[in-house]
Every structure is written in structure tokens, then in C-alpha cells.
BAMI-476096 format. One record per residue: chain; x, y, z of N, C-alpha, C in turn. Coordinates in pm, whole numbers, plus 50000, padded with zeros to 5 digits. Layout:
! BAMI-476096
ch;n.x;n.y;n.z;ca.x;ca.y;ca.z;c.x;c.y;c.z
A;X;Y;Z;X;Y;Z;X;Y;Z
...
//
This chain:
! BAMI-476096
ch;n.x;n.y;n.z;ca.x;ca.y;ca.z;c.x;c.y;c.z
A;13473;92533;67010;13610;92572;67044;13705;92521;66936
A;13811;92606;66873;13857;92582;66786;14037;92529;66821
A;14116;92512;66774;14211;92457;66809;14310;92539;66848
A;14291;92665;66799;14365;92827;66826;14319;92852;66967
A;14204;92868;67001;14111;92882;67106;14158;92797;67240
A;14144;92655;67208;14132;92531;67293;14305;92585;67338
A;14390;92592;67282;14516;92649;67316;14552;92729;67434
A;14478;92792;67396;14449;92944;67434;14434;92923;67595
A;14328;92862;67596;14242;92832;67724;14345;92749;67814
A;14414;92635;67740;14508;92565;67826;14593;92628;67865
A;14695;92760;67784;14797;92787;67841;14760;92892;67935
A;14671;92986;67903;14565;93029;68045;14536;92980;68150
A;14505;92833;68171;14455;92784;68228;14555;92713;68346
A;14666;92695;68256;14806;92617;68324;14860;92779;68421
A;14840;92903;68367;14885;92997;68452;14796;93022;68589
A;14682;93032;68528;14597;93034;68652;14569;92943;68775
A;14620;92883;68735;14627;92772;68791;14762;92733;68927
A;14857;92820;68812;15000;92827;68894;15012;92913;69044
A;14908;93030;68992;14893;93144;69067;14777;93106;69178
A;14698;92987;69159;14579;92927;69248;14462;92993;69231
A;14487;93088;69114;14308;93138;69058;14246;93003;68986
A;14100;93020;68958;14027;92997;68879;14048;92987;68757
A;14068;92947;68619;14093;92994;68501;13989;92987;68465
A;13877;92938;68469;13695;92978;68400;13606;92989;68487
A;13614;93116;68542;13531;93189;68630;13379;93210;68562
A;13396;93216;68462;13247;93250;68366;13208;93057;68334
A;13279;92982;68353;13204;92803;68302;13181;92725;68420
A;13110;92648;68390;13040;92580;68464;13156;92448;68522
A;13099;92325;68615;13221;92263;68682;13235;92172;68620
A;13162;92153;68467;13186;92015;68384;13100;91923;68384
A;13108;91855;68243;13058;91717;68277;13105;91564;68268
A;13086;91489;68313;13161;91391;68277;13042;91254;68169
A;13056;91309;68049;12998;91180;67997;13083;91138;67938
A;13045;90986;67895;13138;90853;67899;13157;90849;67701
A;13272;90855;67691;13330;90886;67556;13412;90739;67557
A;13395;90732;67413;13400;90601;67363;13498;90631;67187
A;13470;90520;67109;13542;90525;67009;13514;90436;66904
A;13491;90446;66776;13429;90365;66707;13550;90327;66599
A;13557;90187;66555;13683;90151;66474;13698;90236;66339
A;13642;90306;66257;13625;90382;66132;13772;90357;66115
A;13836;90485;66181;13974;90524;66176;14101;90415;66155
A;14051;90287;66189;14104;90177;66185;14124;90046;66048
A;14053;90115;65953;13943;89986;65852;14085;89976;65780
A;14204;90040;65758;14308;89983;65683;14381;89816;65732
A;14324;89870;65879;14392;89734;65937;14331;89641;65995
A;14342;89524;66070;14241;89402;66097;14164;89479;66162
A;14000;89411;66260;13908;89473;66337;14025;89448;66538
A;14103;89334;66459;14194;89308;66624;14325;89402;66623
A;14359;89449;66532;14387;89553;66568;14299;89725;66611
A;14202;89731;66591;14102;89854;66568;14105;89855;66714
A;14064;89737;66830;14031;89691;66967;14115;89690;67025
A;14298;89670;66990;14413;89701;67083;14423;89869;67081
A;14434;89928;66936;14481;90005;66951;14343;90205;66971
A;14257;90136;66997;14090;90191;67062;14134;90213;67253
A;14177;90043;67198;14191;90026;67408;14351;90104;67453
A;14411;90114;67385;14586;90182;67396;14548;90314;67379
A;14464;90366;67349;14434;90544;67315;14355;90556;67441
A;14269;90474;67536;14240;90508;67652;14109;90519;67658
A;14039;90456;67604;13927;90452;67573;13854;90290;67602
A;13736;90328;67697;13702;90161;67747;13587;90113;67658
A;13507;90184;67605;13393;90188;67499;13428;90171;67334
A;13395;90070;67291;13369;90080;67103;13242;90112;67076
A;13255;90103;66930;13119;90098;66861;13123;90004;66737
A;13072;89904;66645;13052;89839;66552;12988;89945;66417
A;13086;90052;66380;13038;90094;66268;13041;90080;66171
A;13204;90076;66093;13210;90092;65991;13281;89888;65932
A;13192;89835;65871;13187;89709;65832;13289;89691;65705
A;13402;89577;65708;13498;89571;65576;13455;89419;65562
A;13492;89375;65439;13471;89262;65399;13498;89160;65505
A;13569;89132;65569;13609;89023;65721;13474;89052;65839
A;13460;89182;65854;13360;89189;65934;13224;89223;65917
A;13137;89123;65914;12966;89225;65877;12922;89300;66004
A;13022;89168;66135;12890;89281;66252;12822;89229;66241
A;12724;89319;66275;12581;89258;66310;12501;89248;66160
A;12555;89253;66086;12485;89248;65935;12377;89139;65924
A;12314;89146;65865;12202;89016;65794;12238;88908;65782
A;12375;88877;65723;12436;88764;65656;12551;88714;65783
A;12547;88778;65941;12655;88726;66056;12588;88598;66032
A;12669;88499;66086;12617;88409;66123;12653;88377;66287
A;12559;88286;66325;12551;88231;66508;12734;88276;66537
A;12788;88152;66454;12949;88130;66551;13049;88232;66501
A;13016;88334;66375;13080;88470;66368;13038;88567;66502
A;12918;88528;66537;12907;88646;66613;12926;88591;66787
A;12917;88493;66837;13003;88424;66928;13122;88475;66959
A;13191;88475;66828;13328;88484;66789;13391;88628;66835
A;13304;88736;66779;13332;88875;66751;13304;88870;66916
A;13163;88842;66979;13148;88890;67123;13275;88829;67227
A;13374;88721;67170;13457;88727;67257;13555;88775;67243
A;13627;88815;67102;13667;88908;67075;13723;89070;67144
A;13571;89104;67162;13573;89247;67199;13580;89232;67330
A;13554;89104;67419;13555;89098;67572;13697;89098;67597
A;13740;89030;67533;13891;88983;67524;14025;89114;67512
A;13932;89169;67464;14054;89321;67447;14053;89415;67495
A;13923;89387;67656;13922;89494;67744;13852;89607;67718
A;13766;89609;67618;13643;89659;67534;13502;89648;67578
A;13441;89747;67565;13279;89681;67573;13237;89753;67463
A;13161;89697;67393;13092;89784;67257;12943;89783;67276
A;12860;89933;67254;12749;89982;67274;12684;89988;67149
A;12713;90028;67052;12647;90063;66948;12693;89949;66791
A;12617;89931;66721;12618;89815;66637;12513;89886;66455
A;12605;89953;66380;12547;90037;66265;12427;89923;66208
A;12320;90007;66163;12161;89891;66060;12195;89945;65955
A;12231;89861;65833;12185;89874;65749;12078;89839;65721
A;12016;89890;65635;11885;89865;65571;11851;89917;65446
A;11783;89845;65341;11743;89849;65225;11621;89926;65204
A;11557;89996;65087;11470;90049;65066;11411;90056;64904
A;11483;89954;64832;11451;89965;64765;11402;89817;64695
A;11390;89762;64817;11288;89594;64776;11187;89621;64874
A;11146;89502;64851;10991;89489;64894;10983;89496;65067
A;10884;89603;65111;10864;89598;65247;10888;89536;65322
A;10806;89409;65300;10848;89277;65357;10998;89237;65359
A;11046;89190;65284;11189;89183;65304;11309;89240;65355
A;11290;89409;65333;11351;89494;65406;11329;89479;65586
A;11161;89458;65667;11180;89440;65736;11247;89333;65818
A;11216;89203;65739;11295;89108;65795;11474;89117;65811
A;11497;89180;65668;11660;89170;65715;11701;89291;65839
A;11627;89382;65864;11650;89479;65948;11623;89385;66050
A;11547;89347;66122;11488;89243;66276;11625;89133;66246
A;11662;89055;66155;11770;88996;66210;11895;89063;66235
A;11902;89200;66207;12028;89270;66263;11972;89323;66402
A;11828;89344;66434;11803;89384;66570;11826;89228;66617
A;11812;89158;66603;11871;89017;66684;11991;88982;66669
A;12080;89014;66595;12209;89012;66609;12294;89102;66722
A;12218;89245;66703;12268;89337;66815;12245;89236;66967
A;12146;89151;66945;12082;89113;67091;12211;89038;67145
A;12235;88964;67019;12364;88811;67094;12414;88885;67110
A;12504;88993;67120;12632;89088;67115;12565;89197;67239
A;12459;89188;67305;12433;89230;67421;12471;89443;67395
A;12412;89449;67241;12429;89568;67204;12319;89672;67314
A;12368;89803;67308;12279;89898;67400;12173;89991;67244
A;12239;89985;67145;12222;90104;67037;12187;90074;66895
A;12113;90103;66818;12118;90042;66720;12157;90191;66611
A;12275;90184;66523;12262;90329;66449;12191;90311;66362
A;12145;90390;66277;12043;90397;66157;12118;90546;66080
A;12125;90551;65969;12124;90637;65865;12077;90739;65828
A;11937;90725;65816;11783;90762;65713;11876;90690;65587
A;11786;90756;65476;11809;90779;65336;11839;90885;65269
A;11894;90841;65142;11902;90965;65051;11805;90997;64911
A;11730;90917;64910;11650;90964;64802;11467;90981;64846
A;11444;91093;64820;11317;91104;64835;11172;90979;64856
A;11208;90956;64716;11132;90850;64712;11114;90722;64793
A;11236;90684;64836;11262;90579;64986;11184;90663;65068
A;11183;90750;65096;11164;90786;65243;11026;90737;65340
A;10906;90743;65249;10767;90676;65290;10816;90510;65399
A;10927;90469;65279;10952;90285;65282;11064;90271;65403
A;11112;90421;65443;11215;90395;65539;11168;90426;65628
A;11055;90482;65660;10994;90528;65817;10918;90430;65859
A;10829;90319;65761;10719;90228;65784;10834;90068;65843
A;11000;90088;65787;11108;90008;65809;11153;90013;65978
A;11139;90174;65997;11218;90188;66069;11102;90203;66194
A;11029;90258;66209;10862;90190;66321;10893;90089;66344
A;10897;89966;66246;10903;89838;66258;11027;89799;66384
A;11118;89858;66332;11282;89817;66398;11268;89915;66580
A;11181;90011;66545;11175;90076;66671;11105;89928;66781
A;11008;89942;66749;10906;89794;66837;10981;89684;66839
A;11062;89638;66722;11113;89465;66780;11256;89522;66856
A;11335;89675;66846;11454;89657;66916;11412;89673;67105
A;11273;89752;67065;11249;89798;67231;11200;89626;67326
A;11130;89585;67211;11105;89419;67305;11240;89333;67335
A;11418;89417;67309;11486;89335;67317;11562;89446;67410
A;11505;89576;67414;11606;89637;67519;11694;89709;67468
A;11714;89703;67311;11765;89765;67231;11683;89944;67196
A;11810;90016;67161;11727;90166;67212;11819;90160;67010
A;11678;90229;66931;11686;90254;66739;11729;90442;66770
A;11827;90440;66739;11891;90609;66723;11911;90612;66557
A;11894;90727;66520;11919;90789;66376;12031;90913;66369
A;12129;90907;66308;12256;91017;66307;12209;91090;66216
A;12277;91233;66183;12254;91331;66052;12339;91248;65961
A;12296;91257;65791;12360;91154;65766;12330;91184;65566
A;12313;91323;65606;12221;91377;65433;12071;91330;65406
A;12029;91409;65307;11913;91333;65265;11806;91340;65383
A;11752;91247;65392;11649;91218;65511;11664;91236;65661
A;11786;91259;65645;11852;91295;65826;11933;91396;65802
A;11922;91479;65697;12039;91577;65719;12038;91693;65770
A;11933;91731;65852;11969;91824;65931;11798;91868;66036
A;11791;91944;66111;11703;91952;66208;11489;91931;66115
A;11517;92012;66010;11384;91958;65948;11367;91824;65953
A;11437;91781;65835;11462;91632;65768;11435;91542;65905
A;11500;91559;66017;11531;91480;66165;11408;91461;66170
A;11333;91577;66196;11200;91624;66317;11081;91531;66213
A;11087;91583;66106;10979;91505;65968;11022;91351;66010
A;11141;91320;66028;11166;91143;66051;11078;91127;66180
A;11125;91204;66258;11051;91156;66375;10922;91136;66411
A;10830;91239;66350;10667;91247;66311;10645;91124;66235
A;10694;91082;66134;10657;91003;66038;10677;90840;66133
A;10838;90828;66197;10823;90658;66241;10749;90659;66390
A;10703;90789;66478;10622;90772;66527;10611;90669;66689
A;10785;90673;66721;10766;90551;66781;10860;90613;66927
A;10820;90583;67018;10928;90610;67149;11065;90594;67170
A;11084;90474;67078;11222;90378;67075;11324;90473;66930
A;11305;90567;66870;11346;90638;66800;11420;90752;66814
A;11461;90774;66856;11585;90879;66896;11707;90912;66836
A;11792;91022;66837;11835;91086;66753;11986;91069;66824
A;12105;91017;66773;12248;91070;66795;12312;91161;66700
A;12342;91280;66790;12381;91369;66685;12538;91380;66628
A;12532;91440;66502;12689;91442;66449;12673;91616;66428
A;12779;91684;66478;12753;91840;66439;12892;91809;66293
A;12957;91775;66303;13084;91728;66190;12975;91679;66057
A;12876;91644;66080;12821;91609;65956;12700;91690;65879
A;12650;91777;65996;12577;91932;65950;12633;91927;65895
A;12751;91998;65869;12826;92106;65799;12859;92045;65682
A;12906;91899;65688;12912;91815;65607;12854;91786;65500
A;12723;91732;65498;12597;91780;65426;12541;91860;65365
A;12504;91930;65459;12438;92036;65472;12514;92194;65428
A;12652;92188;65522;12689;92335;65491;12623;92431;65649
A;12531;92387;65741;12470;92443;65825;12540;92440;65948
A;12504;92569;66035;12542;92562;66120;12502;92415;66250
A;12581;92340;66291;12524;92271;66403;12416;92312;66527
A;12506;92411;66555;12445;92452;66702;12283;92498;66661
A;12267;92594;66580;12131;92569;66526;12081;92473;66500
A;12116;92405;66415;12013;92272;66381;11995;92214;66489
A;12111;92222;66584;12065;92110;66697;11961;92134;66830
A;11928;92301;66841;11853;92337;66927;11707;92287;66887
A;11626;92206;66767;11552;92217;66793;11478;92063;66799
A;11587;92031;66802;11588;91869;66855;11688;91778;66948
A;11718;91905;67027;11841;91842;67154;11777;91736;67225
A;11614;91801;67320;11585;91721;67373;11537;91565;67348
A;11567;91501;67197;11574;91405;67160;11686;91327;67164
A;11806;91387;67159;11960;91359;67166;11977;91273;67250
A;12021;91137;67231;12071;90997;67324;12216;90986;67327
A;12244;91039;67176;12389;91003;67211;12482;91081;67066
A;12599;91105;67051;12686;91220;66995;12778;91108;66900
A;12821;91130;66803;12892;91108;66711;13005;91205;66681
A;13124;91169;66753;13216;91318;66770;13340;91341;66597
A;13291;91457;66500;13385;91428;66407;13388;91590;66443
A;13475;91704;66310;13502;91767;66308;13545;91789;66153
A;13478;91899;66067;13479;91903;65949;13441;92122;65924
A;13591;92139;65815;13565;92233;65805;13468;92293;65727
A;13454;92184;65588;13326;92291;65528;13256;92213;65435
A;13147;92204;65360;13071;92162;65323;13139;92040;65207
A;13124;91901;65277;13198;91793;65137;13354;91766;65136
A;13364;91865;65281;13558;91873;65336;13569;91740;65412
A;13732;91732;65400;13777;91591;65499;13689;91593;65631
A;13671;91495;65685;13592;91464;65819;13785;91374;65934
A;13828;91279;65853;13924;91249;65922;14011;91336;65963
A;13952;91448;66074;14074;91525;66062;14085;91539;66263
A;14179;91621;66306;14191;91635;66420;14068;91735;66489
A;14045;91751;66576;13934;91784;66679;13978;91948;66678
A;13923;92035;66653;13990;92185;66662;14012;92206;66565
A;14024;92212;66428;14077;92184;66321;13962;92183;66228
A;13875;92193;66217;13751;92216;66135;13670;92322;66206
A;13550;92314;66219;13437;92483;66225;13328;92404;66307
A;13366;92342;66409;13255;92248;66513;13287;92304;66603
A;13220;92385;66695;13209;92467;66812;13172;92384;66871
A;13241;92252;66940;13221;92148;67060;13163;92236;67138
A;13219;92316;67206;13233;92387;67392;13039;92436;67333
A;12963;92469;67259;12866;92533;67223;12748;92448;67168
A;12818;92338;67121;12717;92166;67107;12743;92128;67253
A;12793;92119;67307;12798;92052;67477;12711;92096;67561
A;12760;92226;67531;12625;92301;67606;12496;92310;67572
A;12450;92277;67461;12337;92312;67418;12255;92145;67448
A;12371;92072;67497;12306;91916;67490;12291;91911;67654
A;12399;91993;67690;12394;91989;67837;12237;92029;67910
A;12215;92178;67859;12107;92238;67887;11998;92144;67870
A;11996;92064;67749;11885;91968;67760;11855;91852;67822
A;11982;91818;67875;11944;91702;67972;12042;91610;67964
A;12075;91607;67816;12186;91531;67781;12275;91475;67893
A;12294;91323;67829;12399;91259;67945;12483;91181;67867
A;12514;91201;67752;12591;91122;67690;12561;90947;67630
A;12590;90876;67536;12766;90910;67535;12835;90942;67407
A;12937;90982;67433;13026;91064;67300;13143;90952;67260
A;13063;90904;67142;13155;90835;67085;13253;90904;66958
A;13389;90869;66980;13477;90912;66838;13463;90891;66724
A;13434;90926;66625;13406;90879;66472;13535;90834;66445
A;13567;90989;66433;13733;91046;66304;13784;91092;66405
A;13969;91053;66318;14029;91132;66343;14152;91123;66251
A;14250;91195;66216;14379;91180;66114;14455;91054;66071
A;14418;90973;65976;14507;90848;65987;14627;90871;65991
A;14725;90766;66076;14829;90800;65985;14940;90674;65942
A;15015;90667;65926;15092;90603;65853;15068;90407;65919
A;15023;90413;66028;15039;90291;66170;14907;90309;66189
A;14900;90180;66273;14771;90152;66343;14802;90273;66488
A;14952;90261;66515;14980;90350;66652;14994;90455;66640
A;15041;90546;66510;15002;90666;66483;14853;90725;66450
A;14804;90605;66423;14648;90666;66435;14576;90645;66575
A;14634;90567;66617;14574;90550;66804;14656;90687;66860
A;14742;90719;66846;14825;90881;66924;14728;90971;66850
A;14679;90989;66732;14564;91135;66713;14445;91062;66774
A;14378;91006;66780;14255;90904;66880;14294;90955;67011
A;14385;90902;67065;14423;90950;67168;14398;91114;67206
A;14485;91197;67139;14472;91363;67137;14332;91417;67110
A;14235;91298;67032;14102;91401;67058;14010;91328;67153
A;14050;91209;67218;14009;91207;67398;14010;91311;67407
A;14170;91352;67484;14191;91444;67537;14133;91600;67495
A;14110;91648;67341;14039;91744;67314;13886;91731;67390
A;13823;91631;67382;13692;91635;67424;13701;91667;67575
A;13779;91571;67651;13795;91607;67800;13804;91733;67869
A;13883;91753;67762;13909;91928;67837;13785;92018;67796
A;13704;91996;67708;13592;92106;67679;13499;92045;67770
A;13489;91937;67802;13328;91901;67897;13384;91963;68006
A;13550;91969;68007;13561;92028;68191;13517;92105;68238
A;13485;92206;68102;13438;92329;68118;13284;92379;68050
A;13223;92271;68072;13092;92249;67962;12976;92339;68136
//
């Protein structure tokens, strides 16, 4: 649904409504999965601001993605009373955070790569994380060293309760092949896929809704951006790029999908509170398309 469209439907919808019809006689009664918000949109300003103004846009869920010099997160190098610190932090601001980004290396020695990956799956642990994100890679040649990495991270996150998801992300995750080949190769239960349709297109140039039919029923959880065309802005508003939400919803719906839909992007702007008011507006974009999912 596009932003011309999504329009469309509301001011339709506000009439039909007036009159006590139906306004989507042809959609279904909705769904309600639990949408969340990840600080990205925030990195100009502290991480305590990212958590007031996440929680002021209406949103009870974070995510630990995008890492600036003050914050590693769950990085290799947190230490015990940083991450103490951060977990009271995020309690403190009326927050709960699910998801916690892995980096991981691929271009040192096996051994070492796995270890620094397992102390970020034990970092997610103190921080009582649900998610671990993962990447893939971008160069061919990693790829053997990132599946034998990422097996590894599947088994020590599942002995902690921790669930290893992989986003589209170029390269080795960039789109429904690349995914399905990851998935054969790490081989592991605890491996599962959160999808970004904003980053198909991104990448790739491909349609989402295709790529995503042939690995929905892997889908744990959604990465919500919106991007018009191949290598185009991603920070942009919800409707406003070539991501047929109402048609990814459904196609996740049909599979079982239960969410959750966390916010990537959205328009910075000048404030931490002008960027929490577009945060805010693509809540509300998402809300209104599951109503009718």
C-alpha cells in the first residue's frame, strides 16, 4: 500500500464509516502483531534520548541495533557493569528491548570468530534478550566461515533461550536464494529469518513479495523500512517508497506469521521530537494496514 493508496482507503474509510457501512468488505478483520522500534533513527543523539523519544512515539518495544561509539550493546568488548548499566537503563524508560544486532567477523581465524560471537550470545543473555540479529556477509569467500560461525551461535543461543534470526542484508542474505542456501548450509533449528522487504529492493532491486513467498514460513520476525529503488534513501516515511506492506502482511499472515514488526527507518528530522512525530506516523501507517491484513 502506497501512500496515495493508504489515503485513499482512510478517507473512504472515514465515509463509510459515517454512513455505518463496512469500508473493506473484500479484507479480512486484522491482525494485531506487536510493533516495536529500533533506535537507528536516533544515532545523532544520546541512546537516552533514542528510549524517551521511542517511548513518546508510542511504542513499548526497542531493539539494540544500530551501535555508536558510547554504545557497543551487546558487542564483544561490553563489559559486566556497562551492561548492568544499559539493562537499567532501558527498564527505566518504560522500554523492553527484544532484539540485540551480532556482529561477527569472518575474516580471522574460526576459532576466534566463534568465541567473540558466544560472548555477544552471553551478553544478549544479561540483557534478558529474546533475538539475536545477524547480517550474513558480503563476500563470497566468507560465506563457507559464516555458516560454520553461525551453526555455532545457533546451539549456544538456543541453550540460553536465545532465538539466532538473519535479515536480507546483500550479499549472503540478499534475497530468497542467498536466504534458503544460508539456511541449508547453518543447518540448525535456532536459525530463522526476519524479514526486511525495504531492503529487497534495496539490494537487490527485487520484488519483496516474491522473494518472500518462498521463505515466509521461516519468518520470526519483520524489519519495517520502506525504500523506493535500488541503493535509494531507506530513511524515509512508510508509503513513500515501492513496499507493498498490505501484500508482505499478507503473505506473512497466510503463513502463520505472528510477528513482531519492529521500525527500522524513518525521516530524520531536525530534533530528536521531530524524528519521534515521523516514528510516530509510521506506527500509525503500520496499524492501519494490519487492520486490514
Amino acid at each position: 500500500m502506497n501512500r496515495r493508496k493508504f489515503l485513499q482507503h482512510t478517507i473512504l474509510g472515514g465515509t463509510a464509516t459515517t454512513l455505518g457501512l463496512s469500508p473493506w468488505p473484500a479484507l479480512g478483520a486484522g491482525v494485531r502483531w506487536p510493533i516495536g522500534c529500533f533506535n537507528r533513527p536516533w544515532t545523532t543523539w544520546s541512546f537516552d534520548d533514542a528510549l524517551k523519544q521511542i517511548k513518546a512515539a508510542g511504542y513499548q518495544t526497542t531493539g539494540l541495533l544500530t551501535r555508536t561509539r558510547d554504545e557497543p550493546f551487546i558487542g564483544a568488548d561490553a563489559t559486566p557493569e556497562y551492561l548492568a548499566r544499559l539493562k537499567q537503563r532501558i527498564a527505566g524508560s518504560g522500554l523492553k528491548a527484544n532484539m540485540g544486532a551480532l556482529r561477527s567477523r569472518h575474516n580471522i581465524p574460526l576459532g576466534e570468530s566463534i568465541k567473540e560471537v558466544r560472548r555477544q550470545v552471553e551478553n544478549a543473555g544479561a540483557l534478558a534478550l529474546t533475538y539475536l540479529l545477524t547480517f550474513g556477509v558480503d563476500k563470497p569467500e566468507e560465506y563457507g566461515h559464516y555458516y560454520k560461525v553461525m551453526s555455532d551461535a545457533a546451539a549456544y543461543a538456543q541453550e540460553r533461550r536465545i532465538k539466532l534470526v538473519m535479515k536480507p542484508h546483500g550479499g549472503g542474505s540478499g534475497a530468497s536464494d542467498e536466504i534458503v542456501a544460508a539456511m541449508k548450509a547453518v543447518r540448525h533449528q535456532n536459525f530463522k529469518i526476519w524479514y526486511d522487504a525495504g531492503n529487497i529492493i534495496y539490494y537487490t532491486g527485487k520484488d519483496p513479495v516474491e522473494e518472500l513467498k518462498p521463505i515466509a514460513q521461516h519468518v520470526t520476525g519483520f524489519c519495517a523500512k520502506d525504500c523506493a529503488a535500488l541503493k535509494s534513501d531507506v530513511m524515509i516515511q512508510f508509503g513513500t517508497g515501492k513496499v507493498d506492506f498490505a501484500a508482505v502482511f499478507g503473505t506473512l499472515n497466510a503463513a502463520g506469521f505472528d510477528g513482531p514488526i519492529m521500525v527500522e527507518c524513518c525521516k530524520v528530522g531536525a530534533t530528536a521530537e521531530e524524528t519521534m512525530a515521523n516514528a510516530r506516523a509510521n506506527l500509525s501507517f503500520l496499524e492501519n494496514v494490519l487492520a486490514h491484513v
